[in-house]
Every structure is written in C-alpha cells, then in structure tokens.
C-alpha atoms as an extended CHARMM CRD file, in Angstrom:
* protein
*
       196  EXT
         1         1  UNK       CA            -34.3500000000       -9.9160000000       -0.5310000000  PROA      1               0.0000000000
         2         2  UNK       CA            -30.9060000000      -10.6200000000        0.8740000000  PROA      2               0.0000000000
         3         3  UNK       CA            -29.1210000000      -13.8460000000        0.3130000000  PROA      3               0.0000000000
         4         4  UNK       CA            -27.8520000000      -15.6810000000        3.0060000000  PROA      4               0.0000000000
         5         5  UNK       CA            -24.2000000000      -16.4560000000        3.1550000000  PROA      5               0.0000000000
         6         6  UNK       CA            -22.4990000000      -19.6310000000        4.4960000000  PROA      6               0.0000000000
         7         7  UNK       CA            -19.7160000000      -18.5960000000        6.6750000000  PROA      7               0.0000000000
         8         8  UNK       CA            -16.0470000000      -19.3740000000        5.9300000000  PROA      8               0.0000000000
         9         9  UNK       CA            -13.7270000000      -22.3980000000        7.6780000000  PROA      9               0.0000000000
        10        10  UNK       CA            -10.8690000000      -21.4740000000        9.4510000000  PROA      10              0.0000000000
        11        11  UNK       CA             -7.6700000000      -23.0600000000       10.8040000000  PROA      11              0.0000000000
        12        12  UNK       CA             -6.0560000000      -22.2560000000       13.6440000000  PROA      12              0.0000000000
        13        13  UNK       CA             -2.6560000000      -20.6210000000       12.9180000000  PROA      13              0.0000000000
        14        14  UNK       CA             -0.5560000000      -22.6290000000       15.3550000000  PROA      14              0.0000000000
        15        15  UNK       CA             -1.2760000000      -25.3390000000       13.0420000000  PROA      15              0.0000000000
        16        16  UNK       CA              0.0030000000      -24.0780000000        9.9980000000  PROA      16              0.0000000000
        17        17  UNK       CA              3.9120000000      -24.2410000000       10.4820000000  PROA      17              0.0000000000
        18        18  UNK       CA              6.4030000000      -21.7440000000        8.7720000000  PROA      18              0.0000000000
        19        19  UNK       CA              3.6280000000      -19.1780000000        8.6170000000  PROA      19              0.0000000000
        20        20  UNK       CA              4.7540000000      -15.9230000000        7.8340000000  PROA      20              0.0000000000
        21        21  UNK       CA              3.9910000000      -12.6240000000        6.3610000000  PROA      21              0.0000000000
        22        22  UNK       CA              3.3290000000      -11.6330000000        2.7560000000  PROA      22              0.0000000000
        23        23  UNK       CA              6.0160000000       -9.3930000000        1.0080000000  PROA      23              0.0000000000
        24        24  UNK       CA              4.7500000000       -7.0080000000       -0.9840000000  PROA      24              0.0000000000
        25        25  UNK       CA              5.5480000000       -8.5230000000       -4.7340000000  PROA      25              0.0000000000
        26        26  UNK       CA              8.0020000000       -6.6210000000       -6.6560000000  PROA      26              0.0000000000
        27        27  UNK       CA              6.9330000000       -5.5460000000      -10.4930000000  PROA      27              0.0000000000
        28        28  UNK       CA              8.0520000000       -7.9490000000      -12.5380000000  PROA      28              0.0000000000
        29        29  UNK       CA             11.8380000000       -8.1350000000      -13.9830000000  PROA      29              0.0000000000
        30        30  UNK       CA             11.3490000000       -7.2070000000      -17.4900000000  PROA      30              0.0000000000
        31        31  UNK       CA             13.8300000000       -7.3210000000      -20.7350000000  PROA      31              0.0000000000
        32        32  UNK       CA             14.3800000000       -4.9430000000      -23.4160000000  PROA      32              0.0000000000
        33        33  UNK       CA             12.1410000000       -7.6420000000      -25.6980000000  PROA      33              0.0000000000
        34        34  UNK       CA              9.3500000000       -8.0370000000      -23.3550000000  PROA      34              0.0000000000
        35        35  UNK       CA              5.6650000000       -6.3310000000      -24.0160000000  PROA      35              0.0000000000
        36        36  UNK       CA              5.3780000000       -2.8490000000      -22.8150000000  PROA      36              0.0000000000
        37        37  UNK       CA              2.5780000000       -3.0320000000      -21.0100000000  PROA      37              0.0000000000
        38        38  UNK       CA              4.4390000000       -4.9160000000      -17.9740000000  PROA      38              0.0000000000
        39        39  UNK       CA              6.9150000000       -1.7170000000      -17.4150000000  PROA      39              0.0000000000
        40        40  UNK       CA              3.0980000000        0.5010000000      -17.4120000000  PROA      40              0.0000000000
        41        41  UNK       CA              1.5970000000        1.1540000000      -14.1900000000  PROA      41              0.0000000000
        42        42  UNK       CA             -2.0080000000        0.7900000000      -15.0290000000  PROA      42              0.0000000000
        43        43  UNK       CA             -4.4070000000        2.9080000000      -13.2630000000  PROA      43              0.0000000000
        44        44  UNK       CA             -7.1530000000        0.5600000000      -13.6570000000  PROA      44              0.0000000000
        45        45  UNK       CA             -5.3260000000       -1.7740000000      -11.7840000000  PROA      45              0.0000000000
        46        46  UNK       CA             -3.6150000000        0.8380000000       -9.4040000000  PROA      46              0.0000000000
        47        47  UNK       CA             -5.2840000000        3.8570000000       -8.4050000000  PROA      47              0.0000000000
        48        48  UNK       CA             -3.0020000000        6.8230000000       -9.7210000000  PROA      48              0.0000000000
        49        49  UNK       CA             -1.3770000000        9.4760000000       -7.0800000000  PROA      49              0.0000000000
        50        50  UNK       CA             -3.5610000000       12.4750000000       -8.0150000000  PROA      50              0.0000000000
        51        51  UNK       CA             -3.0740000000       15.8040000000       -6.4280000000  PROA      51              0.0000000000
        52        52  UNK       CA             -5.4640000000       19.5720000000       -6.8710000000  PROA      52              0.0000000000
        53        53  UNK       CA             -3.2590000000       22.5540000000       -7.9650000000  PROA      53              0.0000000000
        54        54  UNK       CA             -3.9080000000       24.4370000000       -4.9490000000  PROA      54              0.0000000000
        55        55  UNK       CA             -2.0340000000       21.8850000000       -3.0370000000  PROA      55              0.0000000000
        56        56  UNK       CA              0.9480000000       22.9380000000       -1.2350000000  PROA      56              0.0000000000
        57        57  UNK       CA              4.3780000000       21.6680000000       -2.8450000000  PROA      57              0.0000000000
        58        58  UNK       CA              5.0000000000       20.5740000000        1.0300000000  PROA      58              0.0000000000
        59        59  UNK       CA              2.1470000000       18.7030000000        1.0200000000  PROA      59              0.0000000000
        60        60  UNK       CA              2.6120000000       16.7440000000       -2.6030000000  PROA      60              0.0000000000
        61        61  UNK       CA              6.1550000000       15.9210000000       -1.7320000000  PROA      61              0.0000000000
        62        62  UNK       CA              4.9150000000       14.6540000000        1.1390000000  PROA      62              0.0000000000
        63        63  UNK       CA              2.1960000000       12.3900000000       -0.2410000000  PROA      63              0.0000000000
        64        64  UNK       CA              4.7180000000       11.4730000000       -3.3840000000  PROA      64              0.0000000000
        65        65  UNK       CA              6.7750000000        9.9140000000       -0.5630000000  PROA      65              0.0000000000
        66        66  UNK       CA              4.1550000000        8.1380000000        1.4200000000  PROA      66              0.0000000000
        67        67  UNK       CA              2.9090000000        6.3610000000       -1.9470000000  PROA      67              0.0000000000
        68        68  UNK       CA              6.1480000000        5.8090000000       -3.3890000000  PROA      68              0.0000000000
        69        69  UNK       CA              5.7810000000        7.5060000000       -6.6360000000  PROA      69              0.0000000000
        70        70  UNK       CA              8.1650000000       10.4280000000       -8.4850000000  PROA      70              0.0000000000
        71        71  UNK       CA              5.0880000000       11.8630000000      -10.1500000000  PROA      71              0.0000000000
        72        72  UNK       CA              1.6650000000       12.9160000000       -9.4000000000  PROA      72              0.0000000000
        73        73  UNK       CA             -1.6670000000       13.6590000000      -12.3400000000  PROA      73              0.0000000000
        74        74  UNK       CA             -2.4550000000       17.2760000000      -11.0540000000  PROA      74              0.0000000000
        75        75  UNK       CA             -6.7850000000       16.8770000000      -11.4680000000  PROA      75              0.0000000000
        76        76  UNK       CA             -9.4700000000       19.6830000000      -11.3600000000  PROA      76              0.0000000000
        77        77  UNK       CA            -12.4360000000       19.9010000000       -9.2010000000  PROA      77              0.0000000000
        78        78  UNK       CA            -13.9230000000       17.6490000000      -12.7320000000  PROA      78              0.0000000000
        79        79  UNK       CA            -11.4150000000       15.2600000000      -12.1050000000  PROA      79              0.0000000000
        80        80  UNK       CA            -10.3240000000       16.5290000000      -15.5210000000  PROA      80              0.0000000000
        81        81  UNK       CA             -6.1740000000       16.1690000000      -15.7640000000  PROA      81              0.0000000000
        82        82  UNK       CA             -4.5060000000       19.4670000000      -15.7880000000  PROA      82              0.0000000000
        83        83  UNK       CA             -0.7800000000       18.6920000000      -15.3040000000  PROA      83              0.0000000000
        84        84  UNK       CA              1.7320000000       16.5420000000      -14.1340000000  PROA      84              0.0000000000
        85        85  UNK       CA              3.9630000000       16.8760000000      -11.1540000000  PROA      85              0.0000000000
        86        86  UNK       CA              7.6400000000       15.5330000000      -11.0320000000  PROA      86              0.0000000000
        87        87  UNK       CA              9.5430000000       14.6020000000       -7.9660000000  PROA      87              0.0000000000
        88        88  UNK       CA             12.0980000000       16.9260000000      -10.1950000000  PROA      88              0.0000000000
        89        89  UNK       CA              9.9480000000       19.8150000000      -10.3100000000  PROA      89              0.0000000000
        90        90  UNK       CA              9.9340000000       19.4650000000       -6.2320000000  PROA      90              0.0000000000
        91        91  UNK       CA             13.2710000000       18.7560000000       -5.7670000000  PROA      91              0.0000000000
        92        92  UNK       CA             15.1570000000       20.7210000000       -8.8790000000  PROA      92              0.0000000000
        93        93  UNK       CA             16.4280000000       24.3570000000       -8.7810000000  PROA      93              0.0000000000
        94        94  UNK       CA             11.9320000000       25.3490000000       -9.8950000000  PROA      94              0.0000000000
        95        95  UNK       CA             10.8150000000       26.1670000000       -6.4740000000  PROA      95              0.0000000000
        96        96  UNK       CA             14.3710000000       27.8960000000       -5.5960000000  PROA      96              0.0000000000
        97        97  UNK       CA             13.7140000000       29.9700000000       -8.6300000000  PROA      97              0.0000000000
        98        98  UNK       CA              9.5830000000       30.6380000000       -8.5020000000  PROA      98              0.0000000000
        99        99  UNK       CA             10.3540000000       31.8900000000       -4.6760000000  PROA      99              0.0000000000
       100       100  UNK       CA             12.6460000000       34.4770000000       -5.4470000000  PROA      100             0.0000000000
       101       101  UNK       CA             10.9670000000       35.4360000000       -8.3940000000  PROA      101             0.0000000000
       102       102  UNK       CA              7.5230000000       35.8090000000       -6.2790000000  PROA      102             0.0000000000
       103       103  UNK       CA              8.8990000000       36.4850000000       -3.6040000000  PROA      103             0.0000000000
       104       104  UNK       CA              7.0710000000       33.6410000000       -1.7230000000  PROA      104             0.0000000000
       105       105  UNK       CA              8.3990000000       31.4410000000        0.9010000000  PROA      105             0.0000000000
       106       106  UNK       CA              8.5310000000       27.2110000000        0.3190000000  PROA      106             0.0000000000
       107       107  UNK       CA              5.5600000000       26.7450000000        2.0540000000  PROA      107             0.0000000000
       108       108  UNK       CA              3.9650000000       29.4000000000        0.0050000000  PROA      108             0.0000000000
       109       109  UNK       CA              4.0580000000       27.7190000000       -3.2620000000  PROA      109             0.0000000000
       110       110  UNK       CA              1.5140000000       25.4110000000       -4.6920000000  PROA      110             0.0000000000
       111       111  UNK       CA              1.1680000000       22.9030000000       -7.1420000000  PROA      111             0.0000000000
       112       112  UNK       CA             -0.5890000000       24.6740000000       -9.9610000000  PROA      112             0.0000000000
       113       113  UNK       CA              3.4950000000       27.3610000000       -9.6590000000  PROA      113             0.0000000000
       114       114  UNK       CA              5.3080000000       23.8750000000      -10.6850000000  PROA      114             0.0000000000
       115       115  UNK       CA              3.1580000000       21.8330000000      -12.3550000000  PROA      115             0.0000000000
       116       116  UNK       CA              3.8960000000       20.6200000000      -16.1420000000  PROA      116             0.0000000000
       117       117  UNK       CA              0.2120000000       22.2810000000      -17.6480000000  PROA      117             0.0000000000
       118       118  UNK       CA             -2.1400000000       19.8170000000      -19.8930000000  PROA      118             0.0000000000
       119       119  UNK       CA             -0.5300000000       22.0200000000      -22.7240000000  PROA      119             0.0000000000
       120       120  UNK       CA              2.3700000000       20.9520000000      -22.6390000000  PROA      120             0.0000000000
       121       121  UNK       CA              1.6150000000       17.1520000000      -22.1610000000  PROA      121             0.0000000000
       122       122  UNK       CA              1.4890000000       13.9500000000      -24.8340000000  PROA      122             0.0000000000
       123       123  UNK       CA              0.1550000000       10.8870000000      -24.6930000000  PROA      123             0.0000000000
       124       124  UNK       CA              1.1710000000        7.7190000000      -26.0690000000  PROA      124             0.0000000000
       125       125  UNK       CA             -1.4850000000        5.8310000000      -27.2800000000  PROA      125             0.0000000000
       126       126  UNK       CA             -2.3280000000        2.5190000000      -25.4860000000  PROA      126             0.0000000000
       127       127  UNK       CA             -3.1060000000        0.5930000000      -28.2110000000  PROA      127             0.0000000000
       128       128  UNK       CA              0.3300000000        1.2990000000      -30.1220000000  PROA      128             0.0000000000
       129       129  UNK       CA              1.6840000000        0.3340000000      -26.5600000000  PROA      129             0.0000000000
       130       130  UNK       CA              0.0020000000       -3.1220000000      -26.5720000000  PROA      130             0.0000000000
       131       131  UNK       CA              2.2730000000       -3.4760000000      -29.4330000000  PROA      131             0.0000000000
       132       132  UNK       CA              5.0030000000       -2.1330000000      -28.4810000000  PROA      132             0.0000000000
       133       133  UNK       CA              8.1150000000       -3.3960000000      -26.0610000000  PROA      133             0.0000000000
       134       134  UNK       CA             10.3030000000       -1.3220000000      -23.4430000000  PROA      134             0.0000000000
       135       135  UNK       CA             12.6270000000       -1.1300000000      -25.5270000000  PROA      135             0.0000000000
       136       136  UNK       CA             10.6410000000        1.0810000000      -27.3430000000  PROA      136             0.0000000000
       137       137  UNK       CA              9.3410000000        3.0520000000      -24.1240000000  PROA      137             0.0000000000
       138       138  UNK       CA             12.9410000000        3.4030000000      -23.2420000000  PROA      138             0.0000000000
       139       139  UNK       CA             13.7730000000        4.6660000000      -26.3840000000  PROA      139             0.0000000000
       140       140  UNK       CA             10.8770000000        7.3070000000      -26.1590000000  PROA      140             0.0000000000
       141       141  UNK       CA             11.9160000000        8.5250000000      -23.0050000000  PROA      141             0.0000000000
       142       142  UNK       CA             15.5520000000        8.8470000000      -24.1790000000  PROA      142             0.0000000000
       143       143  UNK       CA             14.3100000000       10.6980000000      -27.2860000000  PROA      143             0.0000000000
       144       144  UNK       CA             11.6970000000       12.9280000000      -25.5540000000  PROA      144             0.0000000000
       145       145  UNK       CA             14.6330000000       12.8230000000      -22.6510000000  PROA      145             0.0000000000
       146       146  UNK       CA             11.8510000000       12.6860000000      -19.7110000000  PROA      146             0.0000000000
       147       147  UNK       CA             11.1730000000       10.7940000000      -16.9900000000  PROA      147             0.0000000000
       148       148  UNK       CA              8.0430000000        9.8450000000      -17.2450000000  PROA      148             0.0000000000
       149       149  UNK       CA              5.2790000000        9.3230000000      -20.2170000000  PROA      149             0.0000000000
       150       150  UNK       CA              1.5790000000        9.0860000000      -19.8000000000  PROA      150             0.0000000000
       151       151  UNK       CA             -0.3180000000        6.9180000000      -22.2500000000  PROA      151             0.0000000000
       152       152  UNK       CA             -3.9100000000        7.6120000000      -22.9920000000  PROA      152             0.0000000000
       153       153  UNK       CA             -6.3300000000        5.9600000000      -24.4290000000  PROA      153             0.0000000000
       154       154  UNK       CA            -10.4950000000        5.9720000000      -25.5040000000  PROA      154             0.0000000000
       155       155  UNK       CA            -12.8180000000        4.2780000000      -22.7490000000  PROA      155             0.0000000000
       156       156  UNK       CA            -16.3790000000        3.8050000000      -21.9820000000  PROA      156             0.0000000000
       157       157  UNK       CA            -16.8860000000        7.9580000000      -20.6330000000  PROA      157             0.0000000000
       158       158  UNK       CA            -14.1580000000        9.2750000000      -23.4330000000  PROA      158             0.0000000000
       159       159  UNK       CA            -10.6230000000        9.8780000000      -23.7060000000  PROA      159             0.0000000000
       160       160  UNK       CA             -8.9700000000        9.3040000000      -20.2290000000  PROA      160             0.0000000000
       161       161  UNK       CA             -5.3760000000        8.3310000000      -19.1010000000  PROA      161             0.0000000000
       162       162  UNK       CA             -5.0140000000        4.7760000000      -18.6130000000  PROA      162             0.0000000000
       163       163  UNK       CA             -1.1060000000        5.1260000000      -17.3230000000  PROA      163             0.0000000000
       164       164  UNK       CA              2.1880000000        6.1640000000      -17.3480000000  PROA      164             0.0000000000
       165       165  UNK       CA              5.4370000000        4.6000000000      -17.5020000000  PROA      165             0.0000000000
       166       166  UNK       CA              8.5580000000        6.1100000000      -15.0880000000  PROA      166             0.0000000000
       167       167  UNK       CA             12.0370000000        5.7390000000      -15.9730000000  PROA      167             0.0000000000
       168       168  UNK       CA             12.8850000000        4.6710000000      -12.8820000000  PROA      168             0.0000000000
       169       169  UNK       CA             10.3620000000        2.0070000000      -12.5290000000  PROA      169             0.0000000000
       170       170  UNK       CA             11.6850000000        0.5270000000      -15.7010000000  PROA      170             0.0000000000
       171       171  UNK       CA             15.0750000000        0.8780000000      -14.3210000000  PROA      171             0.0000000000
       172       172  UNK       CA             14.4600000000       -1.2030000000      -11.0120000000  PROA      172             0.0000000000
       173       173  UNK       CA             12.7710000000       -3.8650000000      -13.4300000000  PROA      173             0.0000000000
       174       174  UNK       CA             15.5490000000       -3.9250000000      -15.6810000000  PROA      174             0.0000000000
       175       175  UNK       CA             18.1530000000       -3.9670000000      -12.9440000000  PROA      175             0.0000000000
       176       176  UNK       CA             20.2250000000       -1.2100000000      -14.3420000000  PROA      176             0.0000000000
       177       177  UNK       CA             20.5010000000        2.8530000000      -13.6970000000  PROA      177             0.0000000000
       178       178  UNK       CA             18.7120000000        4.4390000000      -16.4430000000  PROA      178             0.0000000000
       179       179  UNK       CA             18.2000000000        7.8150000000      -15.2500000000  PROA      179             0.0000000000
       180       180  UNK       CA             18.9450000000       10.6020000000      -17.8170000000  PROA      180             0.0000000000
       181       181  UNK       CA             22.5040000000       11.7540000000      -16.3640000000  PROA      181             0.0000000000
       182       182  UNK       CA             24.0680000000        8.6920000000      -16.9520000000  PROA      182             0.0000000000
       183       183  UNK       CA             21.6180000000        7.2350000000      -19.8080000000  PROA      183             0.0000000000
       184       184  UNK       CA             23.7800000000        4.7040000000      -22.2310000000  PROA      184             0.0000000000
       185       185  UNK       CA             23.8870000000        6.1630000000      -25.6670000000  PROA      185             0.0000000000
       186       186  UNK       CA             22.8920000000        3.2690000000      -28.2580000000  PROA      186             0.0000000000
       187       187  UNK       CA             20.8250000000        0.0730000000      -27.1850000000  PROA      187             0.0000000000
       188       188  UNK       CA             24.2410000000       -1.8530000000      -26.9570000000  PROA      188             0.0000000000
       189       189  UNK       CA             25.3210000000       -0.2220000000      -24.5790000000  PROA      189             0.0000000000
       190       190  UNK       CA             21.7760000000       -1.2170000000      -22.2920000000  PROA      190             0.0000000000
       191       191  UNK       CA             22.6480000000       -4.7390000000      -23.7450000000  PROA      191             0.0000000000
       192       192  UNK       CA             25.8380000000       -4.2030000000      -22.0420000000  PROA      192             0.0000000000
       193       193  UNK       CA             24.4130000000       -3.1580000000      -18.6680000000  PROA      193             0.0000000000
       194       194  UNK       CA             22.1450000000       -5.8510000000      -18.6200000000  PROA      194             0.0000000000
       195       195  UNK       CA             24.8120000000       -8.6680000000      -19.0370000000  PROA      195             0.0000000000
       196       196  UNK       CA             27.2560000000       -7.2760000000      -16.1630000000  PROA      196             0.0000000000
C-alpha cells in the first residue's frame, strides 16, 4: 500500500568549501520590448496577499509590510474577490478623511471603509497579455494613471484572477522611478531613463 522510499546521500558541509547562503533571487530585469508576462506576478506561481473586509486597516498595513506588497485582493468568506487594497489607500489623506467623517478612530476603520469595491475594478485579459510587452502595461497604467492592474483570465472553476502587475515592481525591474508623480510623458523619455 505504501511505497518504500530510498533515503537521500548527504555530504558533510565542512567539505563543501565557499558554502554560503541563498539570496533570495530578484525578478528579473526587464526592457520596455520584453513579454509582459515577466513584469506579472502570477498567483499560480505566488500565492496572492489576500485580506477579509472586516480586517482592521492596522492590521492590512501591517501584513502588506511583512509580505512586501503595496496591494492586497480584499476576498469574501467565498473566496470571491471583492476589492482591492492600495498601500495608497492606507497611507493617503482616505483614512484621515473616513475618520473625521465617521467619527471613528484609526484603529476603528476596516478594510471594507477603504477598499477599491469589485465595481469599480477591470481586468486585463491574460491572454491579450501573453501578447503583449511592458511597454504596453506601462502604457496602461499611465493611461488608466494607477498603480496597479489585475489581469483575469478563464480557468478550470471559471473566471478567476490570475495576477496583477504593480508599477513599482516594474519600476525596480526596469531600474528607473516610474511612479505617477514623476511619470515621463512620451516613451522617449523612458528610453531616456533607461540609457542614463
């Protein structure tokens, strides 16, 4: 009934010289030109940063910073998506604003008071973004003037979201500031930025 396993060699480590630690790999450095997909984070790859509405906005900033991300899916109980949350709607002049409006305290204020609503959100579709190349995505983001775009597609148990792409992750992999204050006007101008 259960198969029998042959155990593993080993070496002993004060035989392997120069051994060190891994570093965690760095996403790849991309170009304008190069296929869209590599500026995606791919959540069948890498398990998105999900958060419930009731959530406490303490709480989701916290966890945003302890995985490293700017955004978080906001899921129902279904695991449905209902929103999006943006390091910007923590960290922008929204809470400040919702409190005195409410009358609620920081700590008061949940996820589901910030949140972008399922409404409001688009999709790009992945299989245009198999096609497509961050220049492209760039040029979205610039046009739609967010910071992040989530990109849906149809699988196995229906429509879900396969991933989103984050201006600043495409930024790091460029090696240039591309955030929207100080976003270049025309593609020469990225050229530009990418030569210096």
């Amino acid at each position: 009934m259960f198969r029998e396993y042959a155990s593993l060699g080993f070496v002993p480590l004060q035989s392997v010289s120069g051994a060190r630690v891994a570093r965690v790999k760095q996403p790849d450095r991309v170009t304008l030109d190069s296929a869209a997909v590599l500026a995606m984070t791919d959540f069948t790859r890498i398990p998105a940063a999900t958060v419930e509405p009731g959530t406490s906005i303490v709480a989701a900033q916290d966890y945003m910073r302890r995985r490293g991300v700017r955004a978080l899916l906001v899921t129902d109980p279904g695991g449905g998506v209902a929103g999006i949350l943006t390091s910007t709607d923590l960290l922008g002049e929204k809470p400040v604003k919702f409190a005195l409006d409410y009358g609620r305290t920081h700590a008061e204020i949940r996820v589901s008071d910030l949140m972008t609503e399922r409404a409001l959100l688009e999709l790009l579709v992945y299989e245009e973004v198999r096609q497509s190349r961050v220049g492209h995505i760039v040029a979205t983001l610039r046009k739609a003037g967010r910071q992040h775009l989530l990109v849906g597609e149809q699988g196995a148990e229906g429509e879900r979201v396969r991933g989103i792409f984050s201006l600043s992750q495409i930024a790091r992999q460029l090696g240039i500031d591309l955030q929207p204050t100080s976003f270049a006007h025309t593609f020469a101008e990225i050229e530009t930025a990418l030569r210096d």
